[in-house]
C-alpha positions as CSV (number, residue, x, y, z in Angstrom):
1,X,-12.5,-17.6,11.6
2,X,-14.8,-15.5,9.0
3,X,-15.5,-17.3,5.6
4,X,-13.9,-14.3,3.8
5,X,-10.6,-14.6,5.6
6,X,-10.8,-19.0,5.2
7,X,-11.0,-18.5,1.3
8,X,-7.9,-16.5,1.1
9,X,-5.9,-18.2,3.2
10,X,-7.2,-21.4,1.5
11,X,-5.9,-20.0,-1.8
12,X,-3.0,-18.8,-0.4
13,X,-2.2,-22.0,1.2
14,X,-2.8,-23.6,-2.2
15,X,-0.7,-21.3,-4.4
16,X,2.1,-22.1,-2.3
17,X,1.1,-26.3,-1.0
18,X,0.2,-27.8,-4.8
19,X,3.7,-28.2,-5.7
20,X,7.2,-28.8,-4.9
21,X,7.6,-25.3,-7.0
22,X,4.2,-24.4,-6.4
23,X,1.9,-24.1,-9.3
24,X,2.8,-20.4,-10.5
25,X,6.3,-21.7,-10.5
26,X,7.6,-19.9,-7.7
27,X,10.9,-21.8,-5.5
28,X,9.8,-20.4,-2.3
29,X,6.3,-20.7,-0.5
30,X,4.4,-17.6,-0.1
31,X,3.5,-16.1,3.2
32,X,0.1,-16.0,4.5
33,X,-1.7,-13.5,5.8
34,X,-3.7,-15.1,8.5
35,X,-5.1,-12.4,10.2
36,X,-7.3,-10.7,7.6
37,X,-10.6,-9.0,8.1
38,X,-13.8,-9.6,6.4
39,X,-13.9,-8.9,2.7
40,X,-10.2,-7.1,3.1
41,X,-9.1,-8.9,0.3
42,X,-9.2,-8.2,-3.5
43,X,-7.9,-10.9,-6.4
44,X,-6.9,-9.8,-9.7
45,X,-5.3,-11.4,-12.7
46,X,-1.5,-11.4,-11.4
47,X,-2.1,-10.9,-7.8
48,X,-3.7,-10.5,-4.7
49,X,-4.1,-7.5,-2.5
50,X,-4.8,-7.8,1.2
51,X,-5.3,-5.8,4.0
52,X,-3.8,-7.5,6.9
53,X,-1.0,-9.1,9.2
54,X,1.6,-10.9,8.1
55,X,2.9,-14.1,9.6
56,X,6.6,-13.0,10.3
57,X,4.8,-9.5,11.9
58,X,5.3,-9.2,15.5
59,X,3.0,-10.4,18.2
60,X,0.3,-7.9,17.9
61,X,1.1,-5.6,15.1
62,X,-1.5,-3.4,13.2
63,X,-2.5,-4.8,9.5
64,X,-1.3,-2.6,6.4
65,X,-2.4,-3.1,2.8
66,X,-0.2,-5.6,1.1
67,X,0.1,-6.7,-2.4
68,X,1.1,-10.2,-3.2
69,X,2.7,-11.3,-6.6
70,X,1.1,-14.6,-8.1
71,X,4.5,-15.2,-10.1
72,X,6.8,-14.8,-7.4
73,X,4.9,-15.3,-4.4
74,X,6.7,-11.7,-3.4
75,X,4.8,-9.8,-0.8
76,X,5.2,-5.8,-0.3
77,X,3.6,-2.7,1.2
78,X,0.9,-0.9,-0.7
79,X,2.0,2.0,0.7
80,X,4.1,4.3,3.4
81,X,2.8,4.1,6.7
82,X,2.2,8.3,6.0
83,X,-0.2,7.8,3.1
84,X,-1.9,4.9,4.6
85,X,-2.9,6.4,7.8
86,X,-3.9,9.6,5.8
87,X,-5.9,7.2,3.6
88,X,-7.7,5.1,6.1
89,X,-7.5,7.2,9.2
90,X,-8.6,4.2,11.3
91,X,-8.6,0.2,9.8
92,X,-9.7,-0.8,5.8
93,X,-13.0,-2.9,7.0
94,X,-13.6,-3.7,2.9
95,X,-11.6,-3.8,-0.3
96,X,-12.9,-4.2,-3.9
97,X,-10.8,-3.8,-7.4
98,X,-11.6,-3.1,-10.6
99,X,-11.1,-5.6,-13.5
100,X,-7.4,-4.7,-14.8
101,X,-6.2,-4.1,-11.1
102,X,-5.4,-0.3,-11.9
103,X,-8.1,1.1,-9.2
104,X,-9.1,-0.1,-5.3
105,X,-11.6,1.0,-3.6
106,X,-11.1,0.8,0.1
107,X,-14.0,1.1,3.1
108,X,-12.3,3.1,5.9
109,X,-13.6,3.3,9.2
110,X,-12.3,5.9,12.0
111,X,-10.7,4.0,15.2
112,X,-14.3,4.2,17.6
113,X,-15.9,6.4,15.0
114,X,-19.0,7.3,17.0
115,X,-22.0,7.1,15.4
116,X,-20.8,4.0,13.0
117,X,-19.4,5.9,9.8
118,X,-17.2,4.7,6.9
119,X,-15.5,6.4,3.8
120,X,-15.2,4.7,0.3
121,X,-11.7,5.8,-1.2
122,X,-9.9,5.5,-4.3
123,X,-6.3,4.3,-4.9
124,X,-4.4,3.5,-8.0
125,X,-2.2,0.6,-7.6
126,X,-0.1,2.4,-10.5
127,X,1.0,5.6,-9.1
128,X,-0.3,5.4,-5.7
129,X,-2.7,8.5,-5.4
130,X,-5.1,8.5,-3.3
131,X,-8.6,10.2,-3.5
132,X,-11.5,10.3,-1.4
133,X,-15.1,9.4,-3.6
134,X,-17.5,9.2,-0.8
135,X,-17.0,10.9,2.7
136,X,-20.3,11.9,5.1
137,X,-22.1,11.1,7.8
138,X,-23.6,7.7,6.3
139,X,-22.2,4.2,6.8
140,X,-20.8,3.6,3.0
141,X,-19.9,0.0,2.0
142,X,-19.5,-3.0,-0.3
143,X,-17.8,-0.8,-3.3
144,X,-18.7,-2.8,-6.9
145,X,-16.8,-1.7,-9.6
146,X,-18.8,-1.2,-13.1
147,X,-17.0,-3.5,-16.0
148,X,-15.5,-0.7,-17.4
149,X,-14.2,0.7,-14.1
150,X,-15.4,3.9,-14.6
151,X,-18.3,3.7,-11.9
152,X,-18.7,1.8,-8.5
153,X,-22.0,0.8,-6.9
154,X,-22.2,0.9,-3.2
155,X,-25.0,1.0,-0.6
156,X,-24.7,3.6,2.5
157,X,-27.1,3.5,5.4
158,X,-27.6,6.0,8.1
159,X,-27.0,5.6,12.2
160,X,-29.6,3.1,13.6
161,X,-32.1,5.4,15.6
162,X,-32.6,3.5,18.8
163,X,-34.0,-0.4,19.0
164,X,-34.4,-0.5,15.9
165,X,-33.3,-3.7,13.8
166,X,-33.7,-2.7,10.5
167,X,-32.7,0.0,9.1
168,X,-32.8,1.2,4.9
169,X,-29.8,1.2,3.2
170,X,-29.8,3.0,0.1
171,X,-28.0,1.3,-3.5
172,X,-26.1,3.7,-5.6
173,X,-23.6,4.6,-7.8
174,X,-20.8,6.8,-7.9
175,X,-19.3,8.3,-10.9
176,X,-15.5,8.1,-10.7
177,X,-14.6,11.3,-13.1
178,X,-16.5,13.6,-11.4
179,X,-17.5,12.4,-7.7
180,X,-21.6,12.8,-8.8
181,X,-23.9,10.1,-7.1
182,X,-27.2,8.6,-8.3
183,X,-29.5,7.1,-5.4
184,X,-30.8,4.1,-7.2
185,X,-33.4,2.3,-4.6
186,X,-33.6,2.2,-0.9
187,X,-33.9,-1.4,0.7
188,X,-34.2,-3.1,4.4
189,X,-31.5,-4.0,4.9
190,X,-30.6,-6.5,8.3
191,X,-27.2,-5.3,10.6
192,X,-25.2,-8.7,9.4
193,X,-26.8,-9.1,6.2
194,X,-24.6,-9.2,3.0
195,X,-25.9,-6.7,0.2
196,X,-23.2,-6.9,-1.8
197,X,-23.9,-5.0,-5.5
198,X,-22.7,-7.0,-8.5
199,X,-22.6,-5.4,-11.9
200,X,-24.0,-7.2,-15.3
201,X,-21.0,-8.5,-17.7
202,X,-22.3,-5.3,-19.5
203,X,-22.8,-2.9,-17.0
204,X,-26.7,-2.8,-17.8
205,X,-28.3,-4.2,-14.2
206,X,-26.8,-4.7,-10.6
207,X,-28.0,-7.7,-8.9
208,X,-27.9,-7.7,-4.7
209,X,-29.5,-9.0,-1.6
210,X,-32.5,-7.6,-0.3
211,X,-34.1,-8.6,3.1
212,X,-37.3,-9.3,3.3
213,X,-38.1,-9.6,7.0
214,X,-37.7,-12.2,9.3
215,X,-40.5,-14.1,8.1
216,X,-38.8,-14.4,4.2
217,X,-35.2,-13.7,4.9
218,X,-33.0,-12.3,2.2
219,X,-33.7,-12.4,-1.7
220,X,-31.6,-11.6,-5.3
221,X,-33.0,-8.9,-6.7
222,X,-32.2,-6.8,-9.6
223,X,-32.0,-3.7,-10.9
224,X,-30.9,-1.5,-14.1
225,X,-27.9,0.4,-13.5
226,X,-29.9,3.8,-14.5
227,X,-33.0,3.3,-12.4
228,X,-36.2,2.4,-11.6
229,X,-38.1,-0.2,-11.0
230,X,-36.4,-3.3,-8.8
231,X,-37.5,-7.1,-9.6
232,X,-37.0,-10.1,-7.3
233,X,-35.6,-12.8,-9.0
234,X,-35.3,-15.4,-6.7
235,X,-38.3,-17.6,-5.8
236,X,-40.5,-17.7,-3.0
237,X,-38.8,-20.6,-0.3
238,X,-35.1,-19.5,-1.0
239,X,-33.5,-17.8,2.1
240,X,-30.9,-16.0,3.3
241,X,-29.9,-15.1,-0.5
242,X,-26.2,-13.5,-0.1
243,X,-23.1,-12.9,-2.4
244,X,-24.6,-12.9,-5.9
245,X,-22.2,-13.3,-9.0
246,X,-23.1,-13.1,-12.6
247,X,-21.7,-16.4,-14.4
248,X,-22.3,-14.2,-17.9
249,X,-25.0,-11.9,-19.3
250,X,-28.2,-14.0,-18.2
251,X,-27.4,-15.9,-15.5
252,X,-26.6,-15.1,-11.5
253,X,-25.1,-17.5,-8.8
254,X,-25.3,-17.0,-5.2
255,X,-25.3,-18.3,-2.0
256,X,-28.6,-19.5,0.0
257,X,-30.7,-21.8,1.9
258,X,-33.6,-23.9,-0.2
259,X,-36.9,-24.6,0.6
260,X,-35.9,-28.0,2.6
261,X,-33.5,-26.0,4.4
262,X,-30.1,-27.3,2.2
263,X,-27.6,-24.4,2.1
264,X,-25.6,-24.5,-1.1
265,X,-25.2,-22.9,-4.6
266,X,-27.5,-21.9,-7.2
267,X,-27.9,-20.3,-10.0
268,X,-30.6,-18.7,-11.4
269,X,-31.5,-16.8,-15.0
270,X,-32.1,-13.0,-15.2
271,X,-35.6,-13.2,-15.9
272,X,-35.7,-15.6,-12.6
273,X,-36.4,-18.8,-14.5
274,X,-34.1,-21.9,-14.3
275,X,-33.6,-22.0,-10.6
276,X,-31.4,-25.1,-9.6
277,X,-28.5,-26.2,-7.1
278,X,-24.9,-26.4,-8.3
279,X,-23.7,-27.0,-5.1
280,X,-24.8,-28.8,-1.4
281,X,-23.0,-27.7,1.1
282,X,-22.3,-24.9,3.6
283,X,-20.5,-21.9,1.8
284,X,-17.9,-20.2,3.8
285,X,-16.5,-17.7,1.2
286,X,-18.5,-15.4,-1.4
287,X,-17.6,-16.9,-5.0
288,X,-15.5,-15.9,-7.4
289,X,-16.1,-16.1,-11.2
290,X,-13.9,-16.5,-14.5
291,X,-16.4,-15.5,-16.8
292,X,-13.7,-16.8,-19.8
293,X,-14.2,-20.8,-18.9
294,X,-17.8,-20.3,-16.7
295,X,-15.5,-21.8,-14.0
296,X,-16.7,-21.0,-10.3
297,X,-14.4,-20.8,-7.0
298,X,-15.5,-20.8,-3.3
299,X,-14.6,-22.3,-0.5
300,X,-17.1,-24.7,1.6
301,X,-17.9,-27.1,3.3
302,X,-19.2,-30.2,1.7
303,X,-22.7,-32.0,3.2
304,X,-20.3,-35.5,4.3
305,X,-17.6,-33.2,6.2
306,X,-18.0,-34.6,9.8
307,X,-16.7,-33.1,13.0
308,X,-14.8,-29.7,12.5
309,X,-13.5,-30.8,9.2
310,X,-12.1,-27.6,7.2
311,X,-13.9,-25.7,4.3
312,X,-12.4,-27.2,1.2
313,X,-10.9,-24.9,-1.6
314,X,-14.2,-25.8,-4.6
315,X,-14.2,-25.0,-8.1
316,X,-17.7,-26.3,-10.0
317,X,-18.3,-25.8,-13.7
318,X,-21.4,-23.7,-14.7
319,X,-23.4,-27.4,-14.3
320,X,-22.4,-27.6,-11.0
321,X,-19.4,-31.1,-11.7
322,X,-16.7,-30.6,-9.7
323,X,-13.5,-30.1,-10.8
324,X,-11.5,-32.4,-9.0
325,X,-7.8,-33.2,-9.1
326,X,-4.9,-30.3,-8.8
327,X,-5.5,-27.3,-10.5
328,X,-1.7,-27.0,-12.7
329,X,-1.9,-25.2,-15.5
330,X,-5.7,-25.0,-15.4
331,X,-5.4,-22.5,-12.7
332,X,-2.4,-20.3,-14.1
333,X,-3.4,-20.2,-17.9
334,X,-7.1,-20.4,-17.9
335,X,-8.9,-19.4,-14.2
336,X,-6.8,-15.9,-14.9
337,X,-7.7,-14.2,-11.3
């Protein structure tokens, strides 16, 4: 099962598990989707949406894009099955929204698009219309949406040509009022590495994961959101650097494996100083920050797991402590998803 579809089904499984009533006061348990793609999944402050199968859908039934209500654990269609196929034309492979909810940005790939090629479109969850932002000949994917929603950092990479392993991928930024893109840098990027943009509290820099050869791996690096020069952030040692998150203005989490080979969670500052672990263990799910309490969620699975135990549903403090016990109140007035 991919990390990305454990962590939503893990809080899924929680929202409707923690309580009799279940801890957003709902008298029925939600459904769970358990069938979703990678990364098909977006969470905002009152609710989830998905793009998968349901577990009361019929043995082999094509996903849809759902949206799930935190307060009533209702679960209903996105959309007609008309506008989503006219949308997608194919499968949503990635889904991102944008702070408030109001926007989605949806990867959609072609049914045996041949060569590999994806489309980045717009849809707001308000009135429903849909509108294409980036459509060529280029693989486009991991849509970031700017704080202010207004912009969307992506990387797109041409075909592979041949053998070859490695091919650039190209960060930029799309400018949702009037379609214009901005190529920021171009980067190696590996076939099943992670390079997922995040944007600055402020929208001034986008952090992301770089690779660095098979020698080095993956690193953080940085960026400003206007251009120019890159900076590495993370130090030499640190591999396969994946899923970076900004905790607040100056400081980044993200995923990776240390110099004596223990996988975990670190953060790191801006200006790459202060590099420490938060968390030991192996992380199945990219993390998730509330920026309002400096509260961190993920799901993984801890260094004493034996056998095939399950990843674990985590949430660390920006120190790393654990915050153990069930979530109540914590979760519904102060995590604000």
């Amino acid at each position: 099962m991919d990390r990305s579809i454990l962590f939503c089904v893990a809080i899924l499984l929680y929202l409707g598990i923690a309580s009799s009533t279940g801890i957003w006061g709902q008298t029925v348990h939600p459904q769970i989707p358990p069938n979703l793609p990678e990364h098909a999944y977006a969470v905002c402050r009152h609710s989830v949406f998905f793009y998968g199968t349901l577990r009361t859908d019929t043995a082999n039934a094509r996903p849809h894009l759902y949206r799930m209500d935190f307060a009533t654990s209702e679960i209903a269609r996105v959309l007609p099955d008309e506008a989503e196929n006219s949308a997608l034309g194919g499968q949503c492979l990635y889904l991102a929204a944008s702070s408030d909810g109001s926007t989605l940005a949806l990867v959609a790939v072609a049914a045996a698009s041949t060569p590999r090629t994806s489309r980045i479109v717009l849809l707001n969850t308000h009135t429903r219309a849909i509108r294409e932002l980036v459509a060529n000949n280029r693989w486009n994917n991991y849509p970031s949406f700017s704080p202010d929603g207004r912009q969307i950092a992506f990387f797109h990479q041409a075909p592979a040509e041949g053998a070859k392993t490695y091919v650039p991928a190209t960060l930029s930024v799309a400018n949702l009022d009037n379609g214009t893109v901005q190529d920021l840098i171009e980067v190696i990027r590996k076939e099943s590495d992670d390079s997922e943009p995040a944007w600055s509290p402020r929208g001034q820099w986008i952090a992301y994961s770089s690779w660095l050869g098979p020698t080095s791996g993956s690193a953080i690096s940085m960026i400003a959101a206007s251009g120019g020069l890159s900076r590495r952030i993370t130090p030499l040692g640190i591999h396969l650097c994946r899923h970076p998150q900004w905790l607040d203005c100056e400081r980044i989490i993200y995923c990776a494996v240390g110099e004596k080979g223990v996988s975990g969670l670190y953060g790191i500052n801006r200006d790459g100083t202060g590099n420490r672990i938060l968390f030991r263990g192996v992380i199945v799910s990219p993390p998730q920050v509330n920026r309002e309490t400096a509260q961190i969620c993920f799901a993984a699975i801890p260094p004493d797991a034996t056998g095939k135990r399950p990843a674990r549903l985590i949430v660390i403090n920006e120190h790393g402590d654990r915050m153990l016990g069930p979530f109540g109140k914590i979760f519904l007035h102060r995590w604000r998803l």
